[in-house]
C-alpha positions as CSV (number, residue, x, y, z in Angstrom):
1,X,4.0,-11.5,-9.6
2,X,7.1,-9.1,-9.8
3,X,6.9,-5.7,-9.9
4,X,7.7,-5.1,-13.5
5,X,4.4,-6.5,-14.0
6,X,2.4,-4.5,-12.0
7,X,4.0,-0.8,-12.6
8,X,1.8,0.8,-14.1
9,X,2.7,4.9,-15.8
10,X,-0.9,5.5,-15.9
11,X,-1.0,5.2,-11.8
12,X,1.9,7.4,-11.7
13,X,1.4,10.7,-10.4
14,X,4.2,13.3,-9.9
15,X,1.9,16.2,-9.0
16,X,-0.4,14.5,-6.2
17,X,-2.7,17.3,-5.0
18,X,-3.7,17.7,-1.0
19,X,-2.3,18.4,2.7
20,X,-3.6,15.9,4.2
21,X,-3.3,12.1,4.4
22,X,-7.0,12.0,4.0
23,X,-6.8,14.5,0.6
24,X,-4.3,12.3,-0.4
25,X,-5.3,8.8,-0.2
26,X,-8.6,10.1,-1.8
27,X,-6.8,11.7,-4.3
28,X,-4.8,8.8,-5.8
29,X,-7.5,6.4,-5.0
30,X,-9.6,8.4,-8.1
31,X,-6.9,8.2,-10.0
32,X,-7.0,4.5,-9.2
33,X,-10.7,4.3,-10.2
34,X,-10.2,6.3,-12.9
35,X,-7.8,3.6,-14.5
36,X,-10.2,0.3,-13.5
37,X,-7.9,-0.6,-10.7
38,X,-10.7,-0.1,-8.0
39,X,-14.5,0.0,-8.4
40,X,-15.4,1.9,-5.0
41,X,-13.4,4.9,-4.3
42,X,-14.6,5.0,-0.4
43,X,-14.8,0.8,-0.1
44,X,-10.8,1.2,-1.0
45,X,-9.8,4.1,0.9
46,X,-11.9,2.8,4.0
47,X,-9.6,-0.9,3.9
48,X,-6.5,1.2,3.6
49,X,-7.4,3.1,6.8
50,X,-8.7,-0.4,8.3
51,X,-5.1,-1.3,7.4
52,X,-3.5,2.2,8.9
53,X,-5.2,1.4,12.2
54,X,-2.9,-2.0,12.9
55,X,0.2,0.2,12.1
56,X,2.2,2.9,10.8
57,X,3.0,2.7,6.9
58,X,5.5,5.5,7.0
59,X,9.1,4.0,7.0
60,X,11.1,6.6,7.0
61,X,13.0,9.3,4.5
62,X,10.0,10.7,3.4
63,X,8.1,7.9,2.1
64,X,5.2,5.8,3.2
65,X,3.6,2.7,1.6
66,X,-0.1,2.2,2.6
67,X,-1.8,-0.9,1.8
68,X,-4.5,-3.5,2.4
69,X,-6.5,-5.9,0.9
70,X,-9.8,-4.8,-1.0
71,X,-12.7,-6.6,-2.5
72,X,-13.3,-3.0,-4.3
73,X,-10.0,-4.0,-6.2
74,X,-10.2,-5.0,-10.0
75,X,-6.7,-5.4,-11.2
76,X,-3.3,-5.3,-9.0
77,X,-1.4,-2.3,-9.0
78,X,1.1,0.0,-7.1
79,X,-0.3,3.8,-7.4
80,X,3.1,5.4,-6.8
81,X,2.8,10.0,-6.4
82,X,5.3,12.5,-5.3
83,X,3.2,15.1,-3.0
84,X,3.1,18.7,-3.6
85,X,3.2,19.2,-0.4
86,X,5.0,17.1,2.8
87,X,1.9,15.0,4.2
88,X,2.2,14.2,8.0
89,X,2.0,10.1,8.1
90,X,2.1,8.1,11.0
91,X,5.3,6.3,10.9
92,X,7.2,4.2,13.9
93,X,10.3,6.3,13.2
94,X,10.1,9.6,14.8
95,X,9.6,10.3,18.4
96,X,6.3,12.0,17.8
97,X,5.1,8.7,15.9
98,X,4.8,11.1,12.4
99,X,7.0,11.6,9.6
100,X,6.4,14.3,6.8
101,X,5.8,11.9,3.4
102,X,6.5,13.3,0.0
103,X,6.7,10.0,-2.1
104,X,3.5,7.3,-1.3
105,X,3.6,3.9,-2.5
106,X,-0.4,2.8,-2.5
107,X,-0.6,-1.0,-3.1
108,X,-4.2,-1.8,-4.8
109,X,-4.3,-5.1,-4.0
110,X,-7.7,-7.8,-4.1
111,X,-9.1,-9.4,-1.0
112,X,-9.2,-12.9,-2.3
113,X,-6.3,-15.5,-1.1
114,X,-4.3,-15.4,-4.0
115,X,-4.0,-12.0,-4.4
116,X,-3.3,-11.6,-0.6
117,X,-0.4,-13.7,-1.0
118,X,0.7,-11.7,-4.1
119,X,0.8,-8.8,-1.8
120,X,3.2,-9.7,1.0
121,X,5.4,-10.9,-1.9
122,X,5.2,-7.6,-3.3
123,X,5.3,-5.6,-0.3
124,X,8.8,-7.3,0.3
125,X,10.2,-6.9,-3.1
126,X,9.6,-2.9,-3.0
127,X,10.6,-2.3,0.7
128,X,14.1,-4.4,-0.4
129,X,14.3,-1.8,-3.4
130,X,13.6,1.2,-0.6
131,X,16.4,-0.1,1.8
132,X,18.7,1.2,-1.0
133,X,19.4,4.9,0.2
134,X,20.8,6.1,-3.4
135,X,17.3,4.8,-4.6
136,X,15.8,6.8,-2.3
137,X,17.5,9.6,-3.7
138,X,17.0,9.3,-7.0
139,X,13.1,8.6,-6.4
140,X,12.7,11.9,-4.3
141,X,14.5,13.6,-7.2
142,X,12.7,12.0,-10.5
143,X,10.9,14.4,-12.7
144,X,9.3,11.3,-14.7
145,X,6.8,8.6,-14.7
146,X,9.7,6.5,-16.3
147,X,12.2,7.7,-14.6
148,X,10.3,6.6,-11.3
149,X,9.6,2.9,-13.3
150,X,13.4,2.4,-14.1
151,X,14.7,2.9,-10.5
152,X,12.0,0.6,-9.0
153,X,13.2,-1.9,-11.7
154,X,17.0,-1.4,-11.9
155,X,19.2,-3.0,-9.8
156,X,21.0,-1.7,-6.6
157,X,24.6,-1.9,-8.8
158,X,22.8,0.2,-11.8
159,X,22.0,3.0,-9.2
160,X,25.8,4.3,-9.5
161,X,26.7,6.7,-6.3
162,X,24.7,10.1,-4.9
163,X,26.6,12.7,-3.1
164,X,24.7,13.8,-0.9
165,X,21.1,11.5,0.7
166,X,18.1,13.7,1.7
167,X,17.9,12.3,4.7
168,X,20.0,10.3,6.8
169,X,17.2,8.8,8.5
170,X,17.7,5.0,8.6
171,X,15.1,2.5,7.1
172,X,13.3,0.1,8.5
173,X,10.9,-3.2,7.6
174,X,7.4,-2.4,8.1
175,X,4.8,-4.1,10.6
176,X,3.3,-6.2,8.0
177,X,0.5,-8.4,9.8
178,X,-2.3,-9.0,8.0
């Protein structure tokens, strides 16, 4: 399942509202309900933190990808919001073990075997498309739900050249064990 089947500009958010990680996953896990991805608000955000607890999800540059398997899910789907605010997210790349995340990737993703494997697959298609830092960029700087679609999609040679990152912090794999 590639991404391009699973984005989703209903599930795009470029005004997510809260200050903390808690607010936040809450937040975008209504807007999740709201669109028949998930049929239990608190079933979903309670495997996400089940998730959280094995490892960070923040990778770095402002951006953090929670995810986990749910039985609450109905339909696969990437919730993708820009913050209003910076949300402090546990993430393996600072000294403190936090990072300040403005742009969250939530995979809604089914607990059943096929959809599990769907997810890793997934999971490594967007965190290849993240290790671009002129995608990076260009995501922190979108001001549309398409806009955010088309550099997820695009290719790394579409992306043309930025003159200055937002952060030169480097990017890393995530932990993902399930």
């Amino acid at each position: 399942m590639p991404l391009a089947d699973i984005l989703n500009k209903d599930i795009i958010d470029l005004e997510v509202k809260g200050n903390t990680k808690d607010e936040v996953l809450h937040y975008m896990a209504d807007v999740l309900y709201a669109n028949g991805y998930i049929n239990d608000t608190d079933v979903f955000v309670n495997d996400i933190y089940e998730r959280e607890a094995e490892g960070p999800t923040g990778m770095g540059a402002g951006i953090s990808i929670p995810h986990g398997k749910s039985l609450s899910v109905l339909r696969n789907g990437i919730m993708i919001g820009k913050t209003e605010n910076p949300i402090r997210w546990e993430s393996s790349m600072s000294d403190d073990g936090f990072q300040d995340s403005h742009l969250i990737f939530l995979f809604c993703v089914s607990a059943d075997e096929e959809f599990a494997k769907n997810h890793m697959m997934l999971l490594s298609e967007l965190a290849g498309k993240l290790g671009n830092d002129v995608r990076v960029t260009r995501l922190s700087q979108a001001s549309s739900k398409e806009e955010i679609m088309d550099l997820i999609l695009c290719e790394d040679d579409e992306l043309g050249e930025v003159d200055e990152l937002l952060n030169e912090e480097e990017i890393v794999d995530l932990d993902i064990d399930f």
